[in-house]
C-alpha positions in Angstrom: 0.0 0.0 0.0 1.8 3.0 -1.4 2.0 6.2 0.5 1.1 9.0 -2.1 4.1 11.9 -2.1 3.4 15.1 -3.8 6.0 17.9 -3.6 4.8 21.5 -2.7 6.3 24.3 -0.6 4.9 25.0 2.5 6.3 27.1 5.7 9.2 27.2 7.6 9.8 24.5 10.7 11.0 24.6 13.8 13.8 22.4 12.7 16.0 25.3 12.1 16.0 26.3 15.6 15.8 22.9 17.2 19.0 22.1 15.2 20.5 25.7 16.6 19.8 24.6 20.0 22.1 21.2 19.1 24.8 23.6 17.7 25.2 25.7 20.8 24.9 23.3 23.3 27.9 21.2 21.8 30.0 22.7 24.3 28.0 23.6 26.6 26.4 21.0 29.1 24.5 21.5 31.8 23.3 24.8 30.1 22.4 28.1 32.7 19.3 29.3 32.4 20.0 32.8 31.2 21.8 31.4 28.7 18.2 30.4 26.7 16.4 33.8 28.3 16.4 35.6 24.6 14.1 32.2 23.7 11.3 32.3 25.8 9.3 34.9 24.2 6.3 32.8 22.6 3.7 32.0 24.7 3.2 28.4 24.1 -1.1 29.5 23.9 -0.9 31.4 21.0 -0.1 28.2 18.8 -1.9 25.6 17.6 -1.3 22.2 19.2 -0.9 19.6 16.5 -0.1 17.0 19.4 1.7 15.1 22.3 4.1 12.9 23.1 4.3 11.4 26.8 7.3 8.9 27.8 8.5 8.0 31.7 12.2 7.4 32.5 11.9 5.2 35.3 8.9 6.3 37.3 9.0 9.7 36.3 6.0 10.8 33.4 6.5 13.5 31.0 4.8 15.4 28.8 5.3 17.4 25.3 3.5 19.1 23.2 3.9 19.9 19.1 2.8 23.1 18.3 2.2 25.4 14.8 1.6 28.5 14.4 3.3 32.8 13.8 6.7 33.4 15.2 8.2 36.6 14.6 5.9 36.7 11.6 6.9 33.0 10.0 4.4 30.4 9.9 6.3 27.5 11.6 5.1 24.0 13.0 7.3 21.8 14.9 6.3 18.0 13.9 7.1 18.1 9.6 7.3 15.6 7.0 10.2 16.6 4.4 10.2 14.7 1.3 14.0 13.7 -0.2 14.3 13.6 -4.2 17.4 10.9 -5.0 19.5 11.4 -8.0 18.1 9.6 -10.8 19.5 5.7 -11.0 21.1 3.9 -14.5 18.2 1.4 -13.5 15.6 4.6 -13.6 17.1 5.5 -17.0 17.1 2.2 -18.4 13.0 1.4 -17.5 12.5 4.5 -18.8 13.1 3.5 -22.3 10.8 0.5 -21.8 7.7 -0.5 -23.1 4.6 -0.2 -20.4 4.8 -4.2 -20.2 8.9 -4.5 -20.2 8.8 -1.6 -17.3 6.3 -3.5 -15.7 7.7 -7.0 -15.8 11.1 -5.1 -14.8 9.4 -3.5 -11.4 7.7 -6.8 -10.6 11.2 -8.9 -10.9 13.5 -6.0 -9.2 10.5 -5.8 -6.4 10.5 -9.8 -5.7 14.6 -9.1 -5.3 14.1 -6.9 -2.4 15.5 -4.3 -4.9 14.1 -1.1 -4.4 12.9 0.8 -7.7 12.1 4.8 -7.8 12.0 4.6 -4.2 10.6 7.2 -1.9 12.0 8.9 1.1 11.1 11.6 3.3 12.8 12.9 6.6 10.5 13.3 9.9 10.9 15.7 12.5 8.9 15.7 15.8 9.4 18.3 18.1 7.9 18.4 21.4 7.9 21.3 24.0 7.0 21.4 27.7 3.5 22.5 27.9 3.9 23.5 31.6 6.2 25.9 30.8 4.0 28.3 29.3 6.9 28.6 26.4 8.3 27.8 23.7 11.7 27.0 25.0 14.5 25.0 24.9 14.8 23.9 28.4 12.3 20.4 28.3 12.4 20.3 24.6 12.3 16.5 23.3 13.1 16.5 19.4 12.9 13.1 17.5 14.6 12.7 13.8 14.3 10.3 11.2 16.5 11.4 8.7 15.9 8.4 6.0 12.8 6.8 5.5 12.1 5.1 2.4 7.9 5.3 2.5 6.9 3.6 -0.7 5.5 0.8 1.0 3.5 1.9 4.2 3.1 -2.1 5.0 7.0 -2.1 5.2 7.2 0.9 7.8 4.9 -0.4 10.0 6.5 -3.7 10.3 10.2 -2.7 11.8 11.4 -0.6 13.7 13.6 2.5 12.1 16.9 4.1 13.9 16.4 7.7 15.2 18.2 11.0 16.6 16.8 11.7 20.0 17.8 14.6 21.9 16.5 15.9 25.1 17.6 18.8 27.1 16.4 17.8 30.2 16.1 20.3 33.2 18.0 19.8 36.4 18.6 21.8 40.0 21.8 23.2 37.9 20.1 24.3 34.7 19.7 22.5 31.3 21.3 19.4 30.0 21.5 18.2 26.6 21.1 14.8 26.5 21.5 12.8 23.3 22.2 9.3 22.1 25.3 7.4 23.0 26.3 5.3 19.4 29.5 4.6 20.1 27.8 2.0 22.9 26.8 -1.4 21.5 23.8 -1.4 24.0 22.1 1.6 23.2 19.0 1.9 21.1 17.4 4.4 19.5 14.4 3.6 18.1 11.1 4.3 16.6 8.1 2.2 16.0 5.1 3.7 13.8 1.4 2.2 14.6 0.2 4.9 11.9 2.3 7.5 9.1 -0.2 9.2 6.8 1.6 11.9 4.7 -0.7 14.2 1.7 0.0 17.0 0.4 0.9 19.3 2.7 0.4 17.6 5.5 0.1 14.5 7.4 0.1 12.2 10.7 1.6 10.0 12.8 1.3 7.7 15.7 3.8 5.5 17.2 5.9 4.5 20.0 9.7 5.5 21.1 12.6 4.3 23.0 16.1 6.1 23.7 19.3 6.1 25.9 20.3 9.4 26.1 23.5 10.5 27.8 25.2 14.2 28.2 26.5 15.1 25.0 28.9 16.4 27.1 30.1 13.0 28.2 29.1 11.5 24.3 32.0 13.8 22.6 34.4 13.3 25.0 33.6 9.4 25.0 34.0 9.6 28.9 30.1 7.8 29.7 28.9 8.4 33.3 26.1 5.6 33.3 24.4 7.0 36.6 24.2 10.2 34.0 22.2 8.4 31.3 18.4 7.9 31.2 16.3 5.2 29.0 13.3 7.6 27.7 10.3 5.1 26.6 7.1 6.5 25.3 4.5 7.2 22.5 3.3 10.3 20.2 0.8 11.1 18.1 0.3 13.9 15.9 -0.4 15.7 13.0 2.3 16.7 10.2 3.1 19.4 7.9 5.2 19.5 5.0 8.1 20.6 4.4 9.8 21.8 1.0 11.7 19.0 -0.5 15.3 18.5 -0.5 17.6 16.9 -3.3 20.1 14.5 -1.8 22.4 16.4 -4.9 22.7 19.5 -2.5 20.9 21.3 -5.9 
């Protein structure tokens, strides 16, 4: 069951500045609180929820919420769907020389290979924000990536699970800490597990479940792991998607 893709521009996301917030926190973990002060200007009740996300790290629940709507005058949401255009293949050239029958005797064959033919991706961003908070902020903020996801086949997303970035800057007693996924360690996991991915154009949905181990990115770069540092977050979202313009994997 294919997932129909058309390619439109649409707003802004918050992706910009959730992957700003990654940039300057690099070096910086835990992060003071003044340090994010020129941030909290939007009240998180003048946007549009699109959705939630709720996960526990051991018996502790939390809460996010995805939000759209104006900031400083953009039109920006902060759970998108991006589609990815792939540089055309020899194999795309070739079947596109073929006959209707030849092409598709040549997609049946390649399909019963396990060899993927004018595949589709998109990228997915889900970007959660403390609803307590009354902001939109970067201290609580929860933002899930999937950076390659081939969707021609919704049947074969919903069957396995796909590797994620997670990143969480979590809030402590001495400020904000960015806490992200530790790769280099053969027991982590990041992963994500869709129930439901619906993506028209110009918007979209999605339910599913997540799991992460997140350490202080602090500790990640340096490879110097404190594991009474490092949380297991393990919880659900659902929400609505909008699109965002595509991207070629060309860089054109």
């Amino acid at each position: 069951m294919p997932i129909q893709i058309t390619y439109s521009r649409t707003s802004r996301l918050f992706a910009a500045a959730a992957g700003l917030f990654v940039t300057t926190a690099l070096m910086s973990a835990p992060v003071a609180a003044q340090d994010i002060s020129g941030m909290d200007s939007q009240d998180i009740r003048s946007m549009t929820p699109l959705g939630s996300l709720h996960a526990t790290v051991g018996t502790e629940t939390l809460e996010w919420t995805t939000l759209h709507g104006e900031v400083d005058g953009e039109t920006l949401a902060s759970a998108s769907w991006q589609p990815i255009t792939m540089p055309e293949s020899p194999m795309a050239r070739m079947m596109a020389n073929m006959d209707e029958e030849q092409r598709r005797q040549m997609e049946e064959t390649m399909g019963a290979a396990g060899v993927g033919v004018d595949r589709q991706y998109v990228r997915i961003r889900i970007t959660g924000f403390d609803p307590e908070s009354g902001k939109v902020q970067r201290a609580g903020m929860l933002s899930i990536e999937l950076g390659m996801l081939a969707t021609r086949d919704i049947d074969a997303v919903h069957a396995q699970p796909h590797q994620a970035d997670v990143s969480y800057y979590r809030k402590t007693d001495d400020g904000v800490t960015l806490l992200v996924a530790d790769t280099r360690s053969a027991g982590a996991t990041t992963t994500v597990d869709f129930d439901h991915l619906e993506l028209n154009d110009g918007k979209g949905s999605a339910e599913g479940r997540f799991s992460a181990d997140l350490c202080p990115m602090r500790q990640v770069v340096r490879n110097t792991i404190e594991p009474e540092s490092c949380i297991t977050l393990e919880g659900e979202f659902t929400t609505r998607l909008t699109e965002q313009e595509a991207v070629s994997m060309t860089g054109q």
